[in-house]
C-alpha positions in Angstrom: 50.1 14.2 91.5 51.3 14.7 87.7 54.8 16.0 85.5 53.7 18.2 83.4 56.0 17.1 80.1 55.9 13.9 78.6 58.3 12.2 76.3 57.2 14.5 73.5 56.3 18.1 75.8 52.7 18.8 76.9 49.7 18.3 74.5 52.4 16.9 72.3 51.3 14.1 69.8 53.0 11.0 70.7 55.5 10.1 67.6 54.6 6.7 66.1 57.7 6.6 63.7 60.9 7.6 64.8 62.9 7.4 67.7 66.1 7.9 69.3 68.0 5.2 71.9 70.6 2.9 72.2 73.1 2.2 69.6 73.0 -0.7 67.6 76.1 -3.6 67.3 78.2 -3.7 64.9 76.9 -7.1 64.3 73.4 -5.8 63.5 72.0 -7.6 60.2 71.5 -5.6 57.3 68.5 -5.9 55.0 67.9 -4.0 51.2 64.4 -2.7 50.9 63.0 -1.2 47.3 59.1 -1.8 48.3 56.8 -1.9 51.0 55.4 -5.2 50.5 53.8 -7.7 52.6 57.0 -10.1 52.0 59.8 -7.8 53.1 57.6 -6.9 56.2 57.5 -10.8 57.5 61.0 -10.8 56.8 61.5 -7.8 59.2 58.7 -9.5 61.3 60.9 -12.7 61.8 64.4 -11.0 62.5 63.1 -8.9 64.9 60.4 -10.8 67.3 62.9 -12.2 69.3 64.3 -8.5 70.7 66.9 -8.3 67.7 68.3 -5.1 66.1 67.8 -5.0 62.3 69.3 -2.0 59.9 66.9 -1.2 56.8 68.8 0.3 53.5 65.8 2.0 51.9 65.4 3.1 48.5 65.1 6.8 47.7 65.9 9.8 49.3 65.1 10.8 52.7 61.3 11.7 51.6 60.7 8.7 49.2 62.7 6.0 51.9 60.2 7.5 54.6 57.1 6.6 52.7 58.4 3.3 52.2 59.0 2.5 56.1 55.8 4.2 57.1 54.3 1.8 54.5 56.6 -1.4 56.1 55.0 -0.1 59.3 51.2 -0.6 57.9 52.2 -3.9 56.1 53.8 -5.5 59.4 50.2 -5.1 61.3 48.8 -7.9 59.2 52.1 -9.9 59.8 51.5 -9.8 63.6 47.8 -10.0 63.5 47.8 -7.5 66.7 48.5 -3.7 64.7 51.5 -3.8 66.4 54.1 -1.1 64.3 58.1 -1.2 64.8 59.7 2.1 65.9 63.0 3.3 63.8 65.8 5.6 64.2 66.8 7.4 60.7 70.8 7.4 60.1 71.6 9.0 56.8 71.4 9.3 53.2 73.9 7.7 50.8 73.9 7.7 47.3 70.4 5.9 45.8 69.8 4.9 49.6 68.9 5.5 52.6 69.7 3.8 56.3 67.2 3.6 58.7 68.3 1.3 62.2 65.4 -0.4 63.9 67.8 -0.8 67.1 67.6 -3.5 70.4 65.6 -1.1 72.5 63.2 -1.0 69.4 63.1 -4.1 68.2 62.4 -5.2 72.3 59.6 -3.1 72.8 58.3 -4.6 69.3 58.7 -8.4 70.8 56.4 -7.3 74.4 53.7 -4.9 72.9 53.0 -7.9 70.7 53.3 -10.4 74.0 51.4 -7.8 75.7 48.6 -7.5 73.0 47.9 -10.6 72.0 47.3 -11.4 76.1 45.1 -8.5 76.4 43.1 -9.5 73.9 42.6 -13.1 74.6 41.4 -12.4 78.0 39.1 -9.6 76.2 38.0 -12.5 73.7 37.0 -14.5 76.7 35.4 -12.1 78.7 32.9 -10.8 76.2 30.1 -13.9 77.0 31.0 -15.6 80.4 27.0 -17.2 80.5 25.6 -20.4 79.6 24.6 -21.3 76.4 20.9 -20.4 77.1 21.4 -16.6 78.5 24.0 -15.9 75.3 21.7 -17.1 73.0 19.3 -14.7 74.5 21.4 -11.7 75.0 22.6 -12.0 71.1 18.3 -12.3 70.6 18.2 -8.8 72.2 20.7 -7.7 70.4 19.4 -8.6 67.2 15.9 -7.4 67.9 17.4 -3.8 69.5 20.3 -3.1 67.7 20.8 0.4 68.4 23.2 0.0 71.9 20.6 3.0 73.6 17.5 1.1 72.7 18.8 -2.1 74.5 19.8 -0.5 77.1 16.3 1.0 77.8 14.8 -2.2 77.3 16.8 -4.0 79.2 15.7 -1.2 82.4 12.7 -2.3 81.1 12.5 -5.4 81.4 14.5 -5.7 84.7 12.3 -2.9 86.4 9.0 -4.8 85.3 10.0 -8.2 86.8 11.4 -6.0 90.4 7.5 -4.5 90.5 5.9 -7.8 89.3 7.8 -9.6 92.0 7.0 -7.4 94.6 3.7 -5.2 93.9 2.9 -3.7 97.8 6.4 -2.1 97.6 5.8 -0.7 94.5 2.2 0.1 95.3 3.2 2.5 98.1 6.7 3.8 96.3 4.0 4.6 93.3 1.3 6.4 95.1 4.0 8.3 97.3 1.6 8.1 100.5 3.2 5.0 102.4 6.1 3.0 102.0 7.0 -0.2 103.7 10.6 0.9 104.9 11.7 2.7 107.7 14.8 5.2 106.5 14.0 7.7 109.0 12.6 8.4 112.6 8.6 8.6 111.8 6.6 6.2 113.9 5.8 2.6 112.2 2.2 1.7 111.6 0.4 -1.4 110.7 -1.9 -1.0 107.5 -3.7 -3.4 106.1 -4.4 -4.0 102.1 -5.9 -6.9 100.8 -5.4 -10.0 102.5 -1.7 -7.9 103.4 -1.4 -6.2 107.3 2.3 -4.9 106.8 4.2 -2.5 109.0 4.8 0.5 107.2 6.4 3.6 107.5 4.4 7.0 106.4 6.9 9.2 104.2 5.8 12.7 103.9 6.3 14.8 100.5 9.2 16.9 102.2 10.8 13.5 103.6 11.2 12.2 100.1 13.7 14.6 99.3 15.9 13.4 101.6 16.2 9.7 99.9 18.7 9.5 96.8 16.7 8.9 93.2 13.3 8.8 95.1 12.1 11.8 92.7 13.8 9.5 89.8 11.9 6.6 90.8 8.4 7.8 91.3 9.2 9.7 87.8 10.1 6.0 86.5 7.2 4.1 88.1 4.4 6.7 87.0 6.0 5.9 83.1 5.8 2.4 83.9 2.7 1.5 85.9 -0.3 2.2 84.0 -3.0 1.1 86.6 -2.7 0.2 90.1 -5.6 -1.1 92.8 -6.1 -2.8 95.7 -7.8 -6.4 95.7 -9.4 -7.2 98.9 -8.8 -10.8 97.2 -5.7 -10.7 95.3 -3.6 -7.8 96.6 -2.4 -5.4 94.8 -3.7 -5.2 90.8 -1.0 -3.7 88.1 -1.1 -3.1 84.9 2.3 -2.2 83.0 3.1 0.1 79.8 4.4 -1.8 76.9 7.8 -0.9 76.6 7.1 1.2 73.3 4.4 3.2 75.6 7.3 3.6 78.4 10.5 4.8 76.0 8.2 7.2 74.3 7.4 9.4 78.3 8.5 12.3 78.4 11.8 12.4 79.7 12.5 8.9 80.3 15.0 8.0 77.7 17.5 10.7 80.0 16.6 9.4 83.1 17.3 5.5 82.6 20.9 6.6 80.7 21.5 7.8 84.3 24.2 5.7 85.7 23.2 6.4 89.0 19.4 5.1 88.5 21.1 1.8 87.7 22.6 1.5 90.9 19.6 2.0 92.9 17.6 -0.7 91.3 20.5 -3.1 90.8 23.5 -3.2 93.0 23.3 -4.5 96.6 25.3 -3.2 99.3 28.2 -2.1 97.1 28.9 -5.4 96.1 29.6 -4.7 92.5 30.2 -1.3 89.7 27.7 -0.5 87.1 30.7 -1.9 84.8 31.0 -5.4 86.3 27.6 -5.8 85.7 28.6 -8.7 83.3 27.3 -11.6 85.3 23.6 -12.7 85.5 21.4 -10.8 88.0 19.1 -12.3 90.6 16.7 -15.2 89.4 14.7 -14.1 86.5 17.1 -11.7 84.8 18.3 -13.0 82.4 18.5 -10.1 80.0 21.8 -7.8 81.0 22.9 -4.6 79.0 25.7 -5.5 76.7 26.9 -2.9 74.6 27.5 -3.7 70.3 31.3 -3.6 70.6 30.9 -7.2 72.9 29.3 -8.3 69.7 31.9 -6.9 67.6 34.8 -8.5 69.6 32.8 -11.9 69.6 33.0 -11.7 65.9 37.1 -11.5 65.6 39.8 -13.4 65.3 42.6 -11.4 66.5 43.5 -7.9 68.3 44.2 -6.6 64.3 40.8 -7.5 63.0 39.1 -4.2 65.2 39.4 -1.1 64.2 41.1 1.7 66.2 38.6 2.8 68.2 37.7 -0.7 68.7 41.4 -1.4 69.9 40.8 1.8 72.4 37.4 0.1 73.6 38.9 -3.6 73.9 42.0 -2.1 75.9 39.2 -0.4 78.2 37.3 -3.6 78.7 40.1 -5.4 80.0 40.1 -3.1 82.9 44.1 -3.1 82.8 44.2 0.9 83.4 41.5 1.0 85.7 42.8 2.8 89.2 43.4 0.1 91.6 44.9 0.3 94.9 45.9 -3.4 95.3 47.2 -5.5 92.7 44.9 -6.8 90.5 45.0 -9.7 88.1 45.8 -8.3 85.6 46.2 -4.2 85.6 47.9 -1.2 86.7 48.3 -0.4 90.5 47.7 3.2 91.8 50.6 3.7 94.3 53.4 6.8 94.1 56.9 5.2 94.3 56.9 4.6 90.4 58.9 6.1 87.5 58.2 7.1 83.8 59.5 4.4 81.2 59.8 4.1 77.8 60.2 1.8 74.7 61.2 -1.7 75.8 61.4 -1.0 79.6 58.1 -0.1 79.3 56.3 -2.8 77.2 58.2 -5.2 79.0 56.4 -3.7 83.1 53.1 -3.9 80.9 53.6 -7.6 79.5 55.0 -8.6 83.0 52.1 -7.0 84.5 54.2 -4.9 86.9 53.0 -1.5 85.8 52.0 1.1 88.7 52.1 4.8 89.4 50.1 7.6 90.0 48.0 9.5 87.5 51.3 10.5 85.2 52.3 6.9 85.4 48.8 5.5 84.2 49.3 8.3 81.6 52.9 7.4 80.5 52.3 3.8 79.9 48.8 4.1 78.3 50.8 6.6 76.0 53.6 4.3 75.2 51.1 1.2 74.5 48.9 3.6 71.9 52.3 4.2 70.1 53.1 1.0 69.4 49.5 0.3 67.8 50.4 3.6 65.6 48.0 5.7 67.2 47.8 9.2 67.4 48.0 10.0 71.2 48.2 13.0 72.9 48.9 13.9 77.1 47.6 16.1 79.0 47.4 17.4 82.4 45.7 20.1 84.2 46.9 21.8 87.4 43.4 22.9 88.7 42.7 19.3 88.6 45.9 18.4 89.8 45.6 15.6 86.9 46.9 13.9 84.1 45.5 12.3 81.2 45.5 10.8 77.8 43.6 11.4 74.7 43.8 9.6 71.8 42.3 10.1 68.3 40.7 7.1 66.3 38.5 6.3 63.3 35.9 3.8 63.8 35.0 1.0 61.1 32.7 3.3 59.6 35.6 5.9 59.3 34.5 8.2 61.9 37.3 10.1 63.8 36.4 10.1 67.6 38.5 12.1 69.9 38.4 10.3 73.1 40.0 10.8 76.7 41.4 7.9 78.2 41.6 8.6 82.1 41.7 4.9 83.8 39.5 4.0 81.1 37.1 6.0 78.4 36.2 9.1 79.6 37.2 11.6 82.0 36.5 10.3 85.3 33.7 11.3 87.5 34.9 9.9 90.6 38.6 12.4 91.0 38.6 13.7 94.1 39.6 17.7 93.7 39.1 20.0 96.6 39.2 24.0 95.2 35.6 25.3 93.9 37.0 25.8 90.0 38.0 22.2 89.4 34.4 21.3 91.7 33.2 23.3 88.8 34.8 21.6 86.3 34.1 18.0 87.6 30.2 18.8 88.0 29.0 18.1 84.4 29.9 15.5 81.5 30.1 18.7 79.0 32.6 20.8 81.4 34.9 17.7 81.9 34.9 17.0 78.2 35.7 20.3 77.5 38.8 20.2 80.4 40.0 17.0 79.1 40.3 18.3 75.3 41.1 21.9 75.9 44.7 22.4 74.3 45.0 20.0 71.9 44.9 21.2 68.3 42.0 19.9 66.2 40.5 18.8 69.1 36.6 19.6 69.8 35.4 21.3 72.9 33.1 18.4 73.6 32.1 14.7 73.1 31.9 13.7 69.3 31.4 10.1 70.3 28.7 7.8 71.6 28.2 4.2 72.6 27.0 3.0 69.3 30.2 4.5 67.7 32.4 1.9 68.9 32.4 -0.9 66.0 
């Protein structure tokens, strides 16, 4: 379930510099500004951390004060080393000057999104290499060797693929020629075979039977671009001989077919035990290589939240798995559950930092949108009533300058796994290009489909 109209009214851009709340005391300190400069922004920096209101008298008129504050707000990001902007109320115009109020409820929200940042990204920081010295020296190896994120990510299949068939060559021998297979799925009668020095009990698999296995297709497809030569050795066994890897990523098709999310799972995850995305830990004995995408690298290299660039900020918030959809409390993250209300400013900032946020889809929505506007970036919502839906998008420049457009629905990316019941929003869900294409439609200067891949998040 969703509401339709945010803060700012559907496929509204989320304001990142004024806003509109509760009045400020009379007491509220007073501060003359004639320049954006790094100085006066510490000095708003320090009187407002704690949660304090804080008046601005601005040089210029309305226009010329404006461009002042807007500059305040860029100067304060390298004051709090997390890209953390104040939000500002305008009063009026007097004479030479003009009075802006940076009020409680402002200056609140200001105090927890930096709280809240500066947490998110230390457990980011530490999450990027959890291994021993040995397997991160190796993994930043790869990364050196293959830096394009898609290469690696073929060689690691590679690599992992070739050790699974090395390890175990009569599986592999049968799963390659398609005639037997030593695994009994369905009702066909066992039978005892013998190959080599081997006598196994096998199960015959004919060509129609295949069908009915998930990724079998995929898998001979993989196998017959990865086994060059395969025997039997009354001696030995079973004799193979395996493509390089350049000889494997240049098949025919095969670059598509390992991207395939689902290909990873059958090789790699046991009994459901863990996602394609928590595949951060080492594998079973031998694998030491595991897909690690540039960004880790990029993260590895910073100091602070502020040191990545937006997209990187968008990617970072991602990793830390805080708006993933649970349905029990997690760690540290959102919880999926329907007795929650929208929020705003402080309020909000403050359920994020005290990691109490929770709602349904609209919720996730609302407090991913009130987070991206205190990091000053350009956010949009949006919601769908075919889907029965709501999402966020946000539009980012990467280090390179690059403006990505990219839906956040419990993470980058609309997601594949939304249950939806009628045929059109079936439709809709099916592909990666009609989703894309949902989860931008509406939103001016947005494309019709993804402008963004791995590699672009730096």
């Amino acid at each position: 379930p969703f509401v339709i109209v945010g803060q700012n009214g559907l496929n509204a851009p989320v304001s990142v510099i004024e806003s509109s709340d509760t009045v400020y005391a009379a007491s509220t300190k007073t501060i003359t500004v004639k320049k954006a400069n790094s100085s006066t922004a510490k000095k708003i920096h320090n009187l407002i951390k704690n949660g304090k209101a804080l008046k601005l008298k601005v040089k210029g008129n309305s226009s010329a004060s404006k461009k002042i504050v807007k500059g305040l707000q860029e100067k304060i990001k390298g004051v709090n080393k997390q890209d953390v902007i104040f939000k500002y109320r305008k009063d009026n115009t007097k004479g030479k000057y003009t009075y802006y109020t940076i009020t409680k409820d402002n200056a609140k929200a200001y105090m927890y999104a930096n709280k809240f940042v500066d947490k998110l990204y230390k457990i980011v920081k530490k999450s990027t290499f959890t291994f021993d010295a040995d397997v991160t020296a190796a993994l930043k190896a790869d990364m050196a060797t293959y830096p394009d994120d898609d290469v690696r990510r073929y060689h690691l299949f590679y690599e992992l693929v070739s050790r699974k068939v090395e390890r175990n060559p009569r599986y592999y021998y049968y799963l390659y020629t398609g005639e037997y297979a030593p695994f009994a799925y369905r009702g066909v009668e066992n039978n005892i075979k013998t190959v080599g020095n081997y006598t196994i009990k096998i199960l015959e698999l004919k060509n129609d039977e295949i069908n009915y296995f998930p990724d079998m297709k995929n898998r001979k497809k993989l196998l017959k671009a990865l086994i060059k030569s395969v025997s039997v050795n009354d001696t030995d066994g079973i004799d193979m001989e395996l493509y390089s890897f350049n000889e494997f990523i240049n098949t025919s098709g095969i670059k598509e077919l390992v991207l395939q999310e689902s290909l990873w799972n059958t090789w790699f995850i046991r009994n459901g035990s863990c996602s394609y995305s928590s595949m951060r830990s080492v594998g079973p004995e031998g694998y030491f290589k595991i897909y690690v995408p540039n960004a880790i690298m990029t993260v590895d290299k910073t100091n602070s939240f502020g040191d990545l660039s937006d997209a990187m900020k968008i990617w970072a918030i991602d990793w830390s798995g805080y708006f993933e959809c649970n349905f029990k409390r997690p760690a540290y993250g959102m919880i999926y559950t329907d007795r929650a209300e929208w929020q705003y400013g402080a309020k909000a900032m403050k359920t994020l930092y005290k990691n109490k946020a929770e709602g349904v889809c609209s919720n996730f929505a609302n407090m991913e949108q009130q987070l991206f506007e205190q990091l000053g970036i350009t956010c949009f919502y949006n919601s769908s009533w075919t889907l029965n839906h709501a999402w966020t998008v946000v539009k980012v420049k990467n280090s390179k300058g690059k403006t990505m457009w990219i839906p956040y629905d419990y993470g980058i990316g609309p997601s594949e796994s939304l249950c939806v019941s009628s045929q059109e929003a079936k439709k809709i869900m099916s592909t990666e290009k009609s989703r894309y294409k949902e989860y931008l439609s509406g939103i001016k200067g947005a494309p019709k489909k993804k402008n963004f891949k791995n590699s672009d998040f730096n």
